[in-house]
N, C-alpha and C positions, 0 to 999 in steps of 0.2 A: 600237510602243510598247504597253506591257502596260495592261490598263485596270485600275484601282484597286480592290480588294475591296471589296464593301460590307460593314460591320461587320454580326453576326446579332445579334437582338437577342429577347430571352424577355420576358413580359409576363404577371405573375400577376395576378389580380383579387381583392380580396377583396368579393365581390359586396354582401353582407347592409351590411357598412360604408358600400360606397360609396354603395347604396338607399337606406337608410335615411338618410342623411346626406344626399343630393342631393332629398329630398320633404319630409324638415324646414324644409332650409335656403329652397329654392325652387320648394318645392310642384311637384314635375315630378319623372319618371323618367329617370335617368340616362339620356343617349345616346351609345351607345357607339362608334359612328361618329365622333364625336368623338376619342373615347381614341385608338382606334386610327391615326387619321390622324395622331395630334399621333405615337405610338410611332414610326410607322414615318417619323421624319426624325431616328431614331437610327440608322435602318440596316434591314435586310432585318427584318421579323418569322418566325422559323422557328416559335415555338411562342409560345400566347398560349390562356389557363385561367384559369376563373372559376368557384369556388367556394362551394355552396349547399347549400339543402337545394331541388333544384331541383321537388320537388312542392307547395311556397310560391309559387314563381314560374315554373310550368308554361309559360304565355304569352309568355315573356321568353327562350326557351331558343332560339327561331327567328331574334330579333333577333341575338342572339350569335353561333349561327352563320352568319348572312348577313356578319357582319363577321369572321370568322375566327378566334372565338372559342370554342372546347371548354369546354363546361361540366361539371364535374367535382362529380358528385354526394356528398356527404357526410350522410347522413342524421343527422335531429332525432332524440335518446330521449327519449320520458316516462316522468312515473313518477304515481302514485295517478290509476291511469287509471280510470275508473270503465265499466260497461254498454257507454255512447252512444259511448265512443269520446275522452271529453272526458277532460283530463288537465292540469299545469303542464308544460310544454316543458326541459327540461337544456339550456344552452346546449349547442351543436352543435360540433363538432370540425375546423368550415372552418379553422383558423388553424393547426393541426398539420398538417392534407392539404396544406393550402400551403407548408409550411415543410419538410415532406416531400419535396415534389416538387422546391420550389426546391434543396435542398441534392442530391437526385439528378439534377439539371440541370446542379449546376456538375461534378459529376465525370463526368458522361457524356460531355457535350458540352462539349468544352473551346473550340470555334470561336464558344460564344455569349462577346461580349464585353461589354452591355449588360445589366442585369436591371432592369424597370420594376414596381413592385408601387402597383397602385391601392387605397390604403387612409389610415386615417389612426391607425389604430390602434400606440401606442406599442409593444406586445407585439414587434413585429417589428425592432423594435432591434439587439438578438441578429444574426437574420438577416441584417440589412442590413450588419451588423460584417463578419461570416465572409464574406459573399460582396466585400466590398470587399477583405478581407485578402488573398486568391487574385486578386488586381490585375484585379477587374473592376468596371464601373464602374454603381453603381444610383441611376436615377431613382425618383422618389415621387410620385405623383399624389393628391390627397386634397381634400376639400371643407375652405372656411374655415370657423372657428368648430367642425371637429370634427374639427381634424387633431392631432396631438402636436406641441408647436414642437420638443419632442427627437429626435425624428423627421425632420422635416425637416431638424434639424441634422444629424444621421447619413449622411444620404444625400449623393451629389456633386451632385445636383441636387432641387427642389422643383418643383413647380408646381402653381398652385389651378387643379383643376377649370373654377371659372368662367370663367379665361385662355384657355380650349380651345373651350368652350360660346357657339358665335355669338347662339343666341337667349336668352341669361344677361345682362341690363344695367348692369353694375355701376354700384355707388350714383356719381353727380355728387359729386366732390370742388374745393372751391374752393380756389383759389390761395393756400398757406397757405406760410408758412415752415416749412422743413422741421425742425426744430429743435421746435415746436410739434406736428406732425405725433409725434415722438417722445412729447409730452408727454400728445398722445392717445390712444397704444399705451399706454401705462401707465396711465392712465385703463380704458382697454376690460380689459386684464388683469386689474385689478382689480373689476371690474365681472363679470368670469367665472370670481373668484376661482381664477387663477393665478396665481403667483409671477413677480416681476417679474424676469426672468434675462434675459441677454443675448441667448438664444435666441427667448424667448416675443415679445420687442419687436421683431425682427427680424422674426419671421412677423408679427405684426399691422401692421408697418406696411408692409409689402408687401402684405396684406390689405385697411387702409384706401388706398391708392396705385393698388392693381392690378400696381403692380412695385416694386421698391425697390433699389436697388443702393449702398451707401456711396461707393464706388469712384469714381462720379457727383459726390461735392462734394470739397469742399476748405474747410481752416482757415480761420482766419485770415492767414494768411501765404499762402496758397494751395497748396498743398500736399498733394495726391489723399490720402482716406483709401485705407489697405489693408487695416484692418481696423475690424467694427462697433465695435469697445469703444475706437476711436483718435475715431469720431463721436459716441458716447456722451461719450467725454473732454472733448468743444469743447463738447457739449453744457452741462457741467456747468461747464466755464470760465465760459458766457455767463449761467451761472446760472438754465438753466430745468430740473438735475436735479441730484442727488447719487449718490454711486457708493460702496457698502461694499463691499469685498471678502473674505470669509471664506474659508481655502483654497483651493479651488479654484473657488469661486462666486462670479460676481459680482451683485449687487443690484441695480435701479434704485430712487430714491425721488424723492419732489419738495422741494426747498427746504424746510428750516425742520421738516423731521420727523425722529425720532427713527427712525434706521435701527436701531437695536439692540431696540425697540418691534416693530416692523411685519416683519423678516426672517422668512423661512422658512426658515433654515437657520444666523442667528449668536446665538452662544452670550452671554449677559452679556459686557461688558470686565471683565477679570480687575482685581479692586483692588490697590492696593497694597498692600505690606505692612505690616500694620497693629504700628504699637510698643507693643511690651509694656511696661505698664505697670511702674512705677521700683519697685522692693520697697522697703518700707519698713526703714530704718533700726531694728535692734531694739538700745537702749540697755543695754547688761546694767548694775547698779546696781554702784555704786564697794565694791568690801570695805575698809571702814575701815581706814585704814594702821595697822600697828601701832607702840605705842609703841617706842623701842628701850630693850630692856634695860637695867633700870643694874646695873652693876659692884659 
């Protein structure tokens, strides 16, 4: 009996993102032993690159490679550098190296069938498009409260950082109905002024939950949702939200507010047509009839 292939799997970092976003959020340094162990139960790791300006973070280049991680240098440019050496920093070009790389990964090697990019940066949208299209399948690793919910939407899979990270405590949540729980995520969204999309509420209430799945409840009727915007619907039946939808966007609000006020993206309701005014009757004055002639 033949033994079963294990699927190969690629693993790009976008380091500066992830760093930076894992010592704001929880004041600690990314650990990357982490990543990698959660990667690899997509399948083999062939190749796996993390992206820097790695003379920032010199120290950190030994961690990476103890976990089997190639650090792929991208240097920082300045400009009105002065004597000392001091100068304002150009952001850096880690996110083209990467997009680089990833798009000469998928024509080289056609046996990777997994691509997992650790980032939260929306820019990579693009990428994640093309490499899905060529029917492979891309994971998203990214820290909460700095990932793109568009992003996460994009990908076949998500997963926050902190899911991964054993000594990361996520906050005590009480036993809330979940409906209510919705009506948090739209609260928190607003509070981080983004727009309330069906996507943005989806990540955050997997964010406030630690997991979130729809799939998990059912109506009224009972009746498994299959899709977020069929939960959003009961939602708005029970009365703890309202739902506009402009083309192709859908809205959330809460009760009793003016969706067409607070949207990000709907236009005024178009008025009626307004009647024109009745034109006035103009009397032309009678020409006195004339006498008839006498004979």
């Amino acid at each position: 009996m033949e033994e079963k292939k294990e699927a190969d799997v690629a693993v790009f970092i976008d380091f500066e993102n992830i760093y930076v976003s894992t010592r704001d959020k929880y004041q600690t340094n990314p650990n990357f032993e982490y990543v990698m162990d959660h990667c690899s139960r997509y399948g083999r790791v062939v190749l796996a690159r993390a992206y820097a300006d790695w003379y920032k973070f010199s120290r950190i280049t030994n961690a990476l490679y103890a976990n089997g991680i190639e650090p792929r240098y991208v240097p920082t440019y300045y400009y009105t550098e002065d004597r000392q050496g001091n100068g304002e920093a150009i952001k850096n070009s880690s996110d083209i190296h990467l997009v680089i790389d990833a798009m000469r990964t998928l024509f080289s090697y056609p046996n990777i069938q997994t691509y997992i990019l650790v980032t939260g940066d929306r820019d990579f949208i693009p990428l994640v498009n093309t490499i899905r299209q060529h029917g492979k399948r891309v994971v998203v690793i990214g820290v909460a409260e700095a990932t793109s919910s568009h992003l996460a939407q994009s990908a076949d899979e998500f997963v926050f950082y902190h899911q991964l990270a054993g000594d990361i405590i996520p906050p005590e949540t009480r036993a809330k109905d979940i409906y209510d729980v919705l009506v948090d995520a739209l609260k928190l969204a607003r509070e981080r002024r983004n727009a309330c999309t069906l996507a943005t509420l989806k990540l955050l209430m997997k964010e406030i939950l630690g997991d979130f799945d729809e799939r998990q409840y059912a109506d009224a009727q009972g009746r498994r949702f299959s899709r977020f915007l069929d939960f959003v619907r009961e939602a708005e039946r029970r009365g703890k939200v309202q739902i506009l939808t402009t083309g192709s966007v859908t809205e959330v609000f809460l009760p009793g507010e003016n969706p067409y006020e607070l949207s990000a993206f709907a236009l005024p309701p178009l008025e009626g047509p307004k009647e024109k005014p009745a034109r006035e009757e103009r009397h032309r004055p009678r020409r006195p009839s004339r006498a008839p002639a006498e004979s």
